[in-house]
C-alpha positions in Angstrom: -18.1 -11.3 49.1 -20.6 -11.3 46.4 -21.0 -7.9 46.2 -17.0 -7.6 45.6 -17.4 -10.1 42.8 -19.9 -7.7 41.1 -17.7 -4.5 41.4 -14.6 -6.9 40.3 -17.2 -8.0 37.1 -18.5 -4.4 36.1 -14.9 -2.9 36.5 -13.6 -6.0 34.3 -16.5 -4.7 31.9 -15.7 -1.1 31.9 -12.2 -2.0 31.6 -12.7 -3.8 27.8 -15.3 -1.5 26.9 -12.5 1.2 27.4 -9.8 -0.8 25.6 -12.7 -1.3 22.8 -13.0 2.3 22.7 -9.5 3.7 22.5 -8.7 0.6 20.2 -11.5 1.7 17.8 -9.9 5.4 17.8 -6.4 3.6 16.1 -7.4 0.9 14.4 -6.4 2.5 11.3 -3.3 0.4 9.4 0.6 1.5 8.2 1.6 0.9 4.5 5.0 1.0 3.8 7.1 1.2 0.4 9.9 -0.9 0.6 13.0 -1.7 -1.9 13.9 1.1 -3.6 17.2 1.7 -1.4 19.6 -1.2 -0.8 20.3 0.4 2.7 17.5 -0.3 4.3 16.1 -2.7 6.6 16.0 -6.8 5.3 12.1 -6.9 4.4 11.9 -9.3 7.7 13.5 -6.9 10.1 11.1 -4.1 8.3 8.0 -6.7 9.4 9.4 -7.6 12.8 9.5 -3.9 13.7 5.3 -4.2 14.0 4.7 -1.5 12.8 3.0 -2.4 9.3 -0.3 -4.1 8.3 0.9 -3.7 4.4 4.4 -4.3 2.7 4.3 -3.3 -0.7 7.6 -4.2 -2.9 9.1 -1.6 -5.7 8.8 -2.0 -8.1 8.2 -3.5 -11.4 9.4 -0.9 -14.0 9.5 -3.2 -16.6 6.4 -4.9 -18.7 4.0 -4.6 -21.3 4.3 -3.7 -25.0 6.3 -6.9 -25.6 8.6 -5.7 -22.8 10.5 -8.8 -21.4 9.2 -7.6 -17.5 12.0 -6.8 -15.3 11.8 -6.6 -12.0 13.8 -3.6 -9.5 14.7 -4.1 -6.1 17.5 -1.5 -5.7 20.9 -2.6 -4.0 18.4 -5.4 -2.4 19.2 -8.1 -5.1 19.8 -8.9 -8.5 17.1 -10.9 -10.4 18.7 -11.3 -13.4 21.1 -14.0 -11.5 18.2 -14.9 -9.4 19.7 -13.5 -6.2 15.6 -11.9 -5.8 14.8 -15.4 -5.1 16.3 -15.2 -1.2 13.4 -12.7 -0.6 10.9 -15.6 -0.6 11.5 -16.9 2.8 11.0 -13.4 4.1 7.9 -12.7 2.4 6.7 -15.8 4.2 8.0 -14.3 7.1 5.8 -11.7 6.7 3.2 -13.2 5.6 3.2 -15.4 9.2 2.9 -12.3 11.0 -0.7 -11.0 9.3 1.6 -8.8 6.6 -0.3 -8.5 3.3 2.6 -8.1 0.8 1.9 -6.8 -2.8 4.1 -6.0 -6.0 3.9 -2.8 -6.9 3.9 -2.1 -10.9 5.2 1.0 -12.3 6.6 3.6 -10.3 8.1 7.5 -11.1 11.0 6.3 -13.5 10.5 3.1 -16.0 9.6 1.5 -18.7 6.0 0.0 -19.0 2.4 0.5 -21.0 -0.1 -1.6 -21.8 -1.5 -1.6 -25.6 -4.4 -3.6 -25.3 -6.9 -6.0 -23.5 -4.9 -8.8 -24.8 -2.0 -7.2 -23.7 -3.3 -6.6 -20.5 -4.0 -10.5 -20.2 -0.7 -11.2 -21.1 0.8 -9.3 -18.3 -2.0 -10.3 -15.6 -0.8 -14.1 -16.6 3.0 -13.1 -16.2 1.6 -11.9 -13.1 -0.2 -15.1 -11.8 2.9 -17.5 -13.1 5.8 -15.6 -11.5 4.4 -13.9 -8.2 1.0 -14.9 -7.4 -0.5 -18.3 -7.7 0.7 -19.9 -10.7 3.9 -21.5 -11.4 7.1 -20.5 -13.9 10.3 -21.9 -13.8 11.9 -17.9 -13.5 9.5 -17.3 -10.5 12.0 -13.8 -9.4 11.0 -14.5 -5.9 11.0 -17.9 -5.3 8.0 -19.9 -4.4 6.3 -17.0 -2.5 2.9 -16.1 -3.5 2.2 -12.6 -2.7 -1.0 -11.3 -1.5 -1.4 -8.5 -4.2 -0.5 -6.4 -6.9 -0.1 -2.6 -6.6 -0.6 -0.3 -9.7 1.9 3.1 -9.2 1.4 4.4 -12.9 3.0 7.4 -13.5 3.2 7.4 -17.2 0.7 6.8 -20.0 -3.3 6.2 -19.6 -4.9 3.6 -21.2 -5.2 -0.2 -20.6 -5.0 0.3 -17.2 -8.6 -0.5 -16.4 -8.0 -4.0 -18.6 -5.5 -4.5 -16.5 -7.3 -4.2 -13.0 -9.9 -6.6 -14.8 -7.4 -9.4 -16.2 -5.7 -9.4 -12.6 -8.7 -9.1 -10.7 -10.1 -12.4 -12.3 -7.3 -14.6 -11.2 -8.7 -15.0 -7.8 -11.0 -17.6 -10.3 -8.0 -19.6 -11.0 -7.9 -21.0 -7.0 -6.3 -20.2 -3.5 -6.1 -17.4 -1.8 -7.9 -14.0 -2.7 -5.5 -11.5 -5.4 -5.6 -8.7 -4.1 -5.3 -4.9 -5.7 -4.4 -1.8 -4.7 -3.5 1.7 -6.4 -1.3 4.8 -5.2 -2.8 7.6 -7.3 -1.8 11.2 -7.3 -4.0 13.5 -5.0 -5.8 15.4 -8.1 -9.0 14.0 -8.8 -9.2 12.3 -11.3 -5.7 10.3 -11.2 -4.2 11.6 -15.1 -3.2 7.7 -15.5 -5.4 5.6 -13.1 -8.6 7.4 -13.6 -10.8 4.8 -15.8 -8.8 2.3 -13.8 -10.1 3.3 -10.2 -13.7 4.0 -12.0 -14.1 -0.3 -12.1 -14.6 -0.6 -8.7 -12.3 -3.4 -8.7 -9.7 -2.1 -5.7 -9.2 -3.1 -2.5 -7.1 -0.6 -0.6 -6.8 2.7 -2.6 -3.6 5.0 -0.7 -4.0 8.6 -2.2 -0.2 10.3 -2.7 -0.9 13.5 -0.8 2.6 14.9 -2.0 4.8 16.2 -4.7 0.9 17.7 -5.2 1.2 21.8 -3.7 -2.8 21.7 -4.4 -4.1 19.2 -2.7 -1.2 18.3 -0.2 -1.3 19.3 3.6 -0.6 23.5 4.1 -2.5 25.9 6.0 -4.0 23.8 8.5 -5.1 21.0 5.7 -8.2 22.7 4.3 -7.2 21.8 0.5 -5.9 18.0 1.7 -9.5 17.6 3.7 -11.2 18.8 0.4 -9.2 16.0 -1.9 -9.9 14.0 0.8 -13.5 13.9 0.6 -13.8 14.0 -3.0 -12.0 11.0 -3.3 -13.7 8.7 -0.7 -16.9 10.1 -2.0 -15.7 9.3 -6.0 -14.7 5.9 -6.2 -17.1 3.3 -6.3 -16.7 0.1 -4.5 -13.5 0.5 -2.3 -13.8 1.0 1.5 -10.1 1.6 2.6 -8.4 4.8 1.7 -4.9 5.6 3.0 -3.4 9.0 3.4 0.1 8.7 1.3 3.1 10.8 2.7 6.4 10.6 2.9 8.1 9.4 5.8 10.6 12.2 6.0 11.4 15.7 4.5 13.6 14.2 2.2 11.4 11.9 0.7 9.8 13.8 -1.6 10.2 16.9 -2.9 7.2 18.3 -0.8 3.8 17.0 0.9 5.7 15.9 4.5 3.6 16.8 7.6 5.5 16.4 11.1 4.1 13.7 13.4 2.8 16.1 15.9 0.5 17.8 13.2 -0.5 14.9 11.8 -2.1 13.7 15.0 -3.5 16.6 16.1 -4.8 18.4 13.0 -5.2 15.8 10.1 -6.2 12.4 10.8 -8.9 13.5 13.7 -10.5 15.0 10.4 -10.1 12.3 8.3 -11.5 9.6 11.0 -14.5 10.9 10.2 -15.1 8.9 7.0 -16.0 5.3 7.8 -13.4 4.5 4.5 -10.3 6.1 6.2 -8.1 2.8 6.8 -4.6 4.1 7.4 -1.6 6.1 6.3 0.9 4.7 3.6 4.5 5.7 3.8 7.0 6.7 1.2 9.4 4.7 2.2 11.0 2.0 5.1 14.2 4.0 4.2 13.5 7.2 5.3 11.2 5.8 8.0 14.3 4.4 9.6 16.4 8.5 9.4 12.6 9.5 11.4 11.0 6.7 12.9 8.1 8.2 11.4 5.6 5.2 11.9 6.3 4.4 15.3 5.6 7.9 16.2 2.3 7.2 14.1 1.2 4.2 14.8 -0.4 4.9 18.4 -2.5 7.5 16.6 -3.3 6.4 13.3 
């Protein structure tokens, strides 16, 4: 009898050292763009599927410069009637379920700059008052406070590392952690982000490995691997790089890798690098024509 309790004991052992094991193989996290198409998933059904660790909203198009900011949410809502403000109980949804979710500033088409420290200030506080932890009588989503703010800058360069500084002191101003993230272009250095990413100030940094023919996955990935490296090895501070792709052919104009490749030739060789954290998606839309993270998830 005793000597079955010992067997039942070491096989109990080897069992969670197992589990341990293949957890620690895909641990890795899904981020996922979401708001861009109003045909998508609700931004609760999108964090019910599971699937993510990150939620990021786009986008903000509109601020700085004296721009009255403007927020973009696609056939989702309209904020300008304060129909945005619905989301709020769904971020908290989220948010219940371990979901980090971030605004994302910028994005491919808009309207946005920053001309100066002061200016960056001025939008960090906009930023604090109406999403984050302070409080604004036009908060565009209600009463949630997100987790983060995400910087997708596509146009113009400078300011940007004022304004990773202004929004990475707010944390000061009480509650919970701000926290920031970035979605570069694979070329290193980023044309927009570069001095920004150079402060050391991000959190989660996920690389956009498409729309980029010289540093996007062909030819069994030698050229992504290579951008790869140089960028984990580049950026002081931050831990947790994400590999950016598109959830589908159709999502961008190029960059997609199929599931199966992904698996078997791509992230093995990123896994290598104690600062791989995940893959980001571009975006819940097309992730719903593929079902492009839950074929992922198991591996990533």
């Amino acid at each position: 009898m005793e000597m079955n309790k010992i067997n039942l004991r070491a096989a109990a052992i080897a069992l969670i050292l197992a589990t341990c094991i293949v957890w620690s193989a895909s641990a890795g996290s899904i981020a996922i763009y979401w708001g861009q198409n109003g045909n998508e998933a609700s931004l609760t059904q999108t964090c019910a599927t599971g699937n993510f660790n990150y939620v990021i909203l786009a986008f903000l198009p509109t601020f700085g410069n004296g721009r009255t900011p403007q927020l973009n949410l696609a056939g989702h809502c309209d904020p300008s009637s304060g129909g945005c403000k619905k989301l709020s109980s769904e971020i908290k949804s989220c948010q219940q379920r371990n979901i980090k979710v971030f605004l994302s500033l910028g994005g491919g088409a808009g309207s946005y700059s920053i001309a100066s420290a002061q200016d960056a200030q001025n939008v960090a506080n906009y930023l604090w008052n109406n999403f984050l932890g302070g409080s604004s009588s036009s908060r565009p989503l209600g009463d949630a406070v997100l987790d983060g703010i995400d910087f997708d800058i596509e146009a113009t360069t400078e300011h940007w590392d004022d304004l990773a500084r202004a929004v990475s002191t707010l944390s000061s101003r009480g509650g919970k952690k701000v926290f920031l993230s970035a979605a570069p272009q694979c070329p290193y250095p980023d044309a927009s982000l570069g001095n920004a990413l150079q402060t050391g100030l991000f959190d989660y940094i996920w690389i956009q490995f498409y729309n980029n023919p010289p540093c996007q996955y062909a030819n069994g990935g030698a050229s992504l691997v290579s951008s790869w490296n140089r960028w984990i090895s580049s950026i002081p501070k931050t831990t947790s790089f994400f590999l950016g792709l598109p959830a589908s052919s159709s999502a961008a104009g190029s960059g997609f890798i199929p599931a199966a490749t992904l698996k078997s030739n791509v992230l093995p060789q990123l896994k290598k690098s104690s600062k791989y954290a995940g893959v980001m998606l571009w975006s819940k839309f097309y992730d719903e024509q593929t079902q492009y993270s839950s074929s992922i998830k198991g591996s990533v």
